[in-house]
N, C-alpha and C positions, 0 to 999 in steps of 0.2 A: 325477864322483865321487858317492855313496852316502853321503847324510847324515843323519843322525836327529838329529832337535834337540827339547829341551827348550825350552817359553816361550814358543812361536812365535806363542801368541795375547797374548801381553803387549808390554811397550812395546817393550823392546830386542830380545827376541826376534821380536818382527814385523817387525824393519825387518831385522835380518839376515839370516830369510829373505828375503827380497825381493832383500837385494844376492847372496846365496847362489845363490836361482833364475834373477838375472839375469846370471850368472856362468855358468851352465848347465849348473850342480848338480840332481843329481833328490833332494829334500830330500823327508824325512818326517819329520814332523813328529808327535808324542807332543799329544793332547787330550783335555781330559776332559770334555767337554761339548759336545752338539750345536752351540751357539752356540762355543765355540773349535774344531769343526769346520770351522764355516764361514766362520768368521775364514781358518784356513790354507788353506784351499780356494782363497779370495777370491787368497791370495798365491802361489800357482802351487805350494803343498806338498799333496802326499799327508797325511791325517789317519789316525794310529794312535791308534783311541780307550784313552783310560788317563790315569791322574794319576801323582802320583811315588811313591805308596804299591800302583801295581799292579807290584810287581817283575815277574814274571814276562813284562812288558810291555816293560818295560825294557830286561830281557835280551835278549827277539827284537828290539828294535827296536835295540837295540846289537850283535847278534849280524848281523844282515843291512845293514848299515853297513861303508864302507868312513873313517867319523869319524865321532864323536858331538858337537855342542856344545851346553854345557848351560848355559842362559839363565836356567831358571825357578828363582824363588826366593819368598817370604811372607816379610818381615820381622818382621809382627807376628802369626806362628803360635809361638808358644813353644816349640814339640817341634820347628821347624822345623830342629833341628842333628840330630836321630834320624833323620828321616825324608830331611836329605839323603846322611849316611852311609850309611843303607842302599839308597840311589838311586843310589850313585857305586858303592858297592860292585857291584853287578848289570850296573851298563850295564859297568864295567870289565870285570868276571868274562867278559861275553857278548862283547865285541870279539875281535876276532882277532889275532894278533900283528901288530904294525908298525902298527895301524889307531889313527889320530891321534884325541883327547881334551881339545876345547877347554873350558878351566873358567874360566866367569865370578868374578872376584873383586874388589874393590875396595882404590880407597886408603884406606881405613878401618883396613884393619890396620896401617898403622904406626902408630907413638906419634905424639901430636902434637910437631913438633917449633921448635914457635914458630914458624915461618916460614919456619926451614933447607928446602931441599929436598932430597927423596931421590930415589935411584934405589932398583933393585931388590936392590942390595947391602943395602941399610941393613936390620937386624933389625927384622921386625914383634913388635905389642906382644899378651902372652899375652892384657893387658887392652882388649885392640879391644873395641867396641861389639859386633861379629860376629863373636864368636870362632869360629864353626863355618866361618866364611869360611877361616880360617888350618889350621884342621885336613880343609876339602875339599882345599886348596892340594895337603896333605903327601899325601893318599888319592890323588890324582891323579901328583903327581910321584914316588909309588914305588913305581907299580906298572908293573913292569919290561919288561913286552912290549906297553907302549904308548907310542906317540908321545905324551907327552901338556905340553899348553902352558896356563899359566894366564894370566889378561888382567886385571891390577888397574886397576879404571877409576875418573876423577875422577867428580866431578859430572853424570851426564850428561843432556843436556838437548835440543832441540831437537824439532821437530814439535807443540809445545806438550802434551809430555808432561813424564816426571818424578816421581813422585812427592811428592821433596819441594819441587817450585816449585809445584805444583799444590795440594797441601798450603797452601801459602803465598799461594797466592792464591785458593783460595776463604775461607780465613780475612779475607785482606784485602777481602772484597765483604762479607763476614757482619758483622764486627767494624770494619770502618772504619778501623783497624791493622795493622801487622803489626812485628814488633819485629827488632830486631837486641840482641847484649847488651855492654853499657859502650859501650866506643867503635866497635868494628865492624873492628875493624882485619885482623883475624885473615883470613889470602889461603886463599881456593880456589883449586883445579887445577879444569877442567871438559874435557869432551869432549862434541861433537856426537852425536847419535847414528846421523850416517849416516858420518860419523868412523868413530867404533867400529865399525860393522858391517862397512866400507874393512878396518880390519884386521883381522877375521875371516876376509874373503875370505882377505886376502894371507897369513895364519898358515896358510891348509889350502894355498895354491899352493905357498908355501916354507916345508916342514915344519923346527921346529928341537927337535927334543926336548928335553925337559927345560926348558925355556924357561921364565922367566916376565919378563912387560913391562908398565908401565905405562902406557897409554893415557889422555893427555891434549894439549889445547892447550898452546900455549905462555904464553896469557895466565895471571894471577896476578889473581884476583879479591878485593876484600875481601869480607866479608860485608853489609858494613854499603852497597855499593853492589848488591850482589846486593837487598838487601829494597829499597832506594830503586827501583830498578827494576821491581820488583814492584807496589811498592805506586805506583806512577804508572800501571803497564800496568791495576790493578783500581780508579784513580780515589781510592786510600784516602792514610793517611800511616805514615810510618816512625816509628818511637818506639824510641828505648831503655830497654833493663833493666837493670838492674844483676843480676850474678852473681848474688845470691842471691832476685831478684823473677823469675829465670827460669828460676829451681832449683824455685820452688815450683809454678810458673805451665807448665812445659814436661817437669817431671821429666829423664829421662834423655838426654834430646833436648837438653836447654840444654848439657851436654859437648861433644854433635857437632857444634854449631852454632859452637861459638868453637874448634871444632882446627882446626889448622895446620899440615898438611903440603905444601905444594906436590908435585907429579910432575915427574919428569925423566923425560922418553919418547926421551932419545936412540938407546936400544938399542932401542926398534920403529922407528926409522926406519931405523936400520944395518941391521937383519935383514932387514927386512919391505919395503923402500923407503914405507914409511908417512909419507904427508904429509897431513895435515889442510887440509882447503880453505872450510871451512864458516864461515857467519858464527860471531861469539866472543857470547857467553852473552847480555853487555847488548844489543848490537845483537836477538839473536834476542827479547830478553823485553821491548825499550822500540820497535821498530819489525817486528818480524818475525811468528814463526808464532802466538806467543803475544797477541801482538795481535791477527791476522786471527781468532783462535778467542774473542774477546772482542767481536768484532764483531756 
């Protein structure tokens, strides 16, 4: 199969390619920069130079595609909900009929639900963090002459990547700290990242339109043993905030750090035969990749 992927020089999107290519996909891959050239080079993808703002890039590279999956994203570009509507609009427009549309999305968009966990019945919240997450969702699921499948992922973590563990632990080297807020109670869902990339392959093998799944472990992590982990793999200490010492100190970031939705991934393993094998988050961040990258 015929793959044009978004992201493939980033965290997630590099390791997909990789299970993609060694599934023995001829992946090409979207870059925009000599060095993410030869990042996807390195991983056995074809590089179409281009960013998400060259539409007419997008198009041919969706256009000569037998699936598009699209990894890449900026959390902290602000326009970045503009610029991915009209990225989805294009590479959709350029596809062919029946040609499958895998859309990275997370569990962010539901509400936090204290602890309850959801599947992918449960209505997400208009008020996500990433509300452009929820409106790529809908761009993807209705537009009519594609296969198209969305993938709500927990935490995901592994290869001592991450943004936000990585985040968390250069802070814990700089500052000597790193905080959890009140008690820490609040459970993460997480997913591996060679996990997730497992069911990328399996979504393009067994196409299910219309589809969307939550991709996570089974484990249920608190927060408050996520930073204990952290902050032992960087040498520092765990400290608590209190809600409003991490409203001021964290801004909009202290919300996402105390939700609470667990994932229910039964329906990617029903469909997909998806089975997670990978170490679980602590193991990976108190003896694993994250360690050996701290060595």
């Amino acid at each position: 199969m015929r793959i044009f992927i978004t992201g493939a020089s980033g965290y997630v999107g590099g390791v997909v390619t990789e299970h993609l290519v060694r599934a023995g996909h001829e992946v090409v891959a979207l870059a925009r920069s000599d060095r993410a050239s030869e990042r996807v080079e390195a991983l056995g993808a074809k590089a179409m130079p281009g960013g998400l703002q060259d539409l007419d890039v997008l198009r041919a590279g969706a256009a000569g595609a037998d699936a598009v999956v699209h990894t890449a994203v900026d959390y902290f570009n602000a326009g970045m909900g503009d610029i991915e509507r009209d990225a989805l609009r294009w590479m959709l427009d350029g596809l062919n009929e029946g040609a499958a549309f895998l859309y990275t999305s997370t569990g962010l968009v539901y509400p936090d639900t204290q602890g309850a966990t959801v599947d992918e019945e449960h209505p997400v919240d208009p008020q996500s963090p990433q509300p452009f997450k929820i409106l790529g969702e809908r761009q993807v699921l209705d537009t009519g002459h594609v296969a198209g499948t969305v993938i709500r992922a927990g935490l995901v973590y592994g290869r001592a990547g991450s943004g936000l563990l990585q985040a968390m632990l250069a802070s814990a080297r700089q500052q000597g700290t790193v905080a959890y807020i009140g008690e820490g109670t609040n459970e993460w869902s997480s997913v591996h990242v060679d996990d997730l990339a497992a069911l990328y392959a399996a979504v393009l093998a067994r196409r299910s339109p219309g589809t969307v799944v939550n991709a996570a472990g089974a484990e249920r992590t608190p927060m408050r043993r996520i930073v204990e982990a952290v902050a032992a793999t960087a040498g520092a200490h765990a400290v608590s905030l209190t809600p409003e010492q991490a409203a001021e100190i964290m801004g909009p970031v202290a919300a996402i750090l105390t939700h609470s939705s667990p994932l229910n991934s039964a329906k990617a393993r029903r469909l997909f035969g998806w089975n997670p094998t990978s170490p679980n988050l602590l193991d990976e961040l108190t003896s694993g990749s994250y360690v050996q990258a701290s060595a």
